[in-house]
C-alpha angles and dihedrals in degrees: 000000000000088000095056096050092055081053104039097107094047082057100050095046078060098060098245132126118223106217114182120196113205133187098217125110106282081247099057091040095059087043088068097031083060092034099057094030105230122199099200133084103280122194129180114222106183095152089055099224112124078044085061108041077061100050094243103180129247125217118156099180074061100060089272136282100034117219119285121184124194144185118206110180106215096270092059104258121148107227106168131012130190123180109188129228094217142002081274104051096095126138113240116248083247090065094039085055102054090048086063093045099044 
């Protein structure tokens, strides 16, 4: 999420929320959210089902739910998905914006 801080502004010049669901306790979740001051939409999802309904991945020999990046146009339309391998397997701002811009 550190990514998307350093990027926040460049998003928002084009015109796109960033929204993270989370799996933590509504009350942890807020914590960090406070802690690292984030600037983005943050939701807590314990009860994993917005992650579900998106299909957010699930291994626990991987530290649990794996990344999962999406773009959703404002119709609703899901226009790019990326589910990620590892905690590291996450796209770079640079390629998310492009896709925005494409």
């Amino acid at each position: 999420m550190a990514q998307l801080r350093l990027d926040y502004q460049r998003f928002v010049k084009l015109n796109t929320e960033i929204i993270v669901v989370g799996p933590e306790k509504t009350e942890p979740f807020r914590e960090y959210w406070v802690k690292e001051n984030l600037p983005f939409v943050g939701i807590p999802d314990p009860g994993h089902t917005i992650q579900d309904l998106y299909g957010q991945e699930v291994k626990p020999l991987k530290l649990g739910r794996m990344p999962a990046q999406m773009l959703i146009d404002k119709s609703g339309m899901l226009r790019y998905v990326h589910y990620g391998n590892s905690m590291a397997d996450i796209p770079s701002n640079d390629e998310i914006m492009h896709l925005i811009t494409f």
